[in-house]
C-alpha positions in Angstrom: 0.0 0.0 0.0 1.8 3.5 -1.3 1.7 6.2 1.3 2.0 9.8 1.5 3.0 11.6 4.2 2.7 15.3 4.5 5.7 16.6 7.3 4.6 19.7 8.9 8.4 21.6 9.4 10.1 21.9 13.2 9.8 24.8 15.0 10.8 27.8 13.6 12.4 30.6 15.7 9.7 33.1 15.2 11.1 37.1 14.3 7.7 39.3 14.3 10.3 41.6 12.5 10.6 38.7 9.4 8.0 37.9 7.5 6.8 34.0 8.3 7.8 32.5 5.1 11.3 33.7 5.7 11.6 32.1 9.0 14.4 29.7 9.3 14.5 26.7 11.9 15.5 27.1 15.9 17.7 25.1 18.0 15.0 23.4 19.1 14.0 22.7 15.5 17.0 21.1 14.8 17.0 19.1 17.6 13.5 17.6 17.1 14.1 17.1 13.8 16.4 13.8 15.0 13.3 12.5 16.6 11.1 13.3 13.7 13.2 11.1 11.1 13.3 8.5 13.6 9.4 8.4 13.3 10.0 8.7 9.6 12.3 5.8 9.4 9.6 3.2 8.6 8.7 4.6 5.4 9.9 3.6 2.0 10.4 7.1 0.4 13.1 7.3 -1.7 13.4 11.3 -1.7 12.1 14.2 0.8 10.6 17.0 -1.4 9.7 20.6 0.9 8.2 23.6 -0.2 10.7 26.2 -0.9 10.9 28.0 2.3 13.7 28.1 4.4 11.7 26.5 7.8 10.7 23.7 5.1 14.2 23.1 3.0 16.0 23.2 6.5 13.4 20.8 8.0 13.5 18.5 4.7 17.7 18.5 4.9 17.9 17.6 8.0 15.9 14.9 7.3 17.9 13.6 4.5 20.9 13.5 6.2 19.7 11.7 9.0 17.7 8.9 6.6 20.4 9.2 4.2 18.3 10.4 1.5 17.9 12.9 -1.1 15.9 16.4 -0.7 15.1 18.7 -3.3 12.3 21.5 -3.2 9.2 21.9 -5.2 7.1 25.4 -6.0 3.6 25.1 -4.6 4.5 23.2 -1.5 4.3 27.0 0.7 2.3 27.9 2.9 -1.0 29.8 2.5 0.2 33.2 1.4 0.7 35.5 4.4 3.6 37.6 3.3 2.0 40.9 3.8 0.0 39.9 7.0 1.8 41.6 10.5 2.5 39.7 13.3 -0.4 39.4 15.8 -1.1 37.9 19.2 -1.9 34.1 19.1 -5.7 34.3 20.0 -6.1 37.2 17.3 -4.3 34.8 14.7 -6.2 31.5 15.6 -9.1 33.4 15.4 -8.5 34.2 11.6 -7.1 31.0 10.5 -10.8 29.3 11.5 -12.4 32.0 9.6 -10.1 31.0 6.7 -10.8 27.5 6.9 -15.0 28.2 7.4 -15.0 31.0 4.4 -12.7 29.0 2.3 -13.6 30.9 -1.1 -12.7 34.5 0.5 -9.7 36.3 1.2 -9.9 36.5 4.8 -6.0 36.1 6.1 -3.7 37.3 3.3 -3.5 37.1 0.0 -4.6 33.7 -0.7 -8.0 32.6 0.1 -8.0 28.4 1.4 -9.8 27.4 -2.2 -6.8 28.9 -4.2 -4.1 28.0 -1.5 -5.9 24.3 -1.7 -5.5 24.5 -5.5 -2.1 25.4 -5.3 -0.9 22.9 -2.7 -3.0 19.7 -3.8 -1.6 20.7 -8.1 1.8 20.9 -6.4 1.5 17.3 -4.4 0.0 15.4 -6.9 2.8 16.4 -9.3 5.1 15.1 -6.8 3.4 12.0 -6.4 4.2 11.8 -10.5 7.4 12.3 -10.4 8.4 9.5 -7.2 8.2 5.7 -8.3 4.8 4.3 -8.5 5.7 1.8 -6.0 7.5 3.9 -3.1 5.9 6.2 -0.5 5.9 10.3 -0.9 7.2 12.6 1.6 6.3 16.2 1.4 7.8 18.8 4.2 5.2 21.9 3.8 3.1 23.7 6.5 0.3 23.0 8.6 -2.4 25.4 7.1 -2.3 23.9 3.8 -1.7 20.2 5.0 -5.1 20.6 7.2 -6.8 21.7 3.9 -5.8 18.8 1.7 -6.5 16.3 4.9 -9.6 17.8 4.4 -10.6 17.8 1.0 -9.0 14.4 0.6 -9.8 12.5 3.3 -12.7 14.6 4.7 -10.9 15.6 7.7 -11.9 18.9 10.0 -9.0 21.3 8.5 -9.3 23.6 12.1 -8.9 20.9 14.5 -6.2 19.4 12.6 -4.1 22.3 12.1 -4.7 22.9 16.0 -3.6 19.3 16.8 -0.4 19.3 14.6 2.7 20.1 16.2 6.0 21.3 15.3 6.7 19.1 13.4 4.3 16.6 13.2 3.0 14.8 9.8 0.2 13.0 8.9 0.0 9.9 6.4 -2.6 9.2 3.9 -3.2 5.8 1.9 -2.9 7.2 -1.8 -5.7 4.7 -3.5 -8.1 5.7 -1.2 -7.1 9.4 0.5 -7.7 7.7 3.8 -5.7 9.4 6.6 -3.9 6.1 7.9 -2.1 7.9 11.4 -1.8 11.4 12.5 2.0 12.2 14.4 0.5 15.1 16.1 3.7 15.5 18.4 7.2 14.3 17.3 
């Protein structure tokens, strides 16, 4: 049974002065990122492939060089677009992101709404999918807003709850025949 599993990145150390998609990993990112490819190490991927932003690429090399695989990035894989959206208390952003999820064809957070950001993500994964040998698993290092919506629109999961549940990092794993979300790693 061919898996993918969607890697939510380690913990970023968070700059309010940086926009979030320029974020790179913390110490503690790093350091959990030995117990994440431990978790990982039962899979049969033959490559790690990460969205292009640095939390993501630093997450997916790690990664590789702990599974002693190849990494490369792929466009698409970001986050929903938030470039130009200032850094705000927790409850104030929580607050948006279930908006986002609940008005899914508007612009509510940003400059993507979660319909095109879904687009853009699940176009982007299933060319991945393509690319990797039909009889290996997929891993994809992306971002939790974007993995709750295609865990939702796949596999009919609740896209808030999950994103609340996911950790840093965390990763979920779907059976590709059927979508079916097979195991959740809310906490690595």
């Amino acid at each position: 049974m061919r898996k993918l599993i969607l890697i939510k990145h380690a913990r970023p150390l968070v700059d309010p002065a940086v926009s979030s998609e320029q974020w790179r990993l913390s110490d503690e990112g790093r350091e959990r990122c030995r117990l994440l490819a431990e978790a990982l190490r039962g899979y049969d991927f033959p490559t790690i492939v990460s969205s292009t932003e640095p939390k993501a690429v630093e997450t997916a090399h790690l990664l590789a060089d702990a599974l002693g695989r190849p990494h490369r990035s792929a466009a698409g894989l970001e986050e929903h677009d938030r470039r130009h959206v200032p850094h705000m208390d927790s409850r104030e952003f929580i607050s948006l992101v279930a908006l986002f999820f609940k008005q899914a064809d508007r612009l509510v957070l940003g400059g993507e709404s979660a319909d095109a950001a879904y687009d853009r993500f699940a176009a982007a994964v299933d060319a991945v999918i393509a690319a990797e040998p039909a009889e290996r698993d997929v891993a994809v290092v992306s971002h939790g807003t974007v993995v709750s919506l295609f865990a939702q629109r796949r596999a009919g999961q609740d896209p808030f709850t999950l994103w609340r549940k996911m950790g840093l990092p965390s990763f979920a794993v779907f059976e590709l025949s059927t979508g079916k979300v097979l195991e959740v790693r809310d906490r690595v």
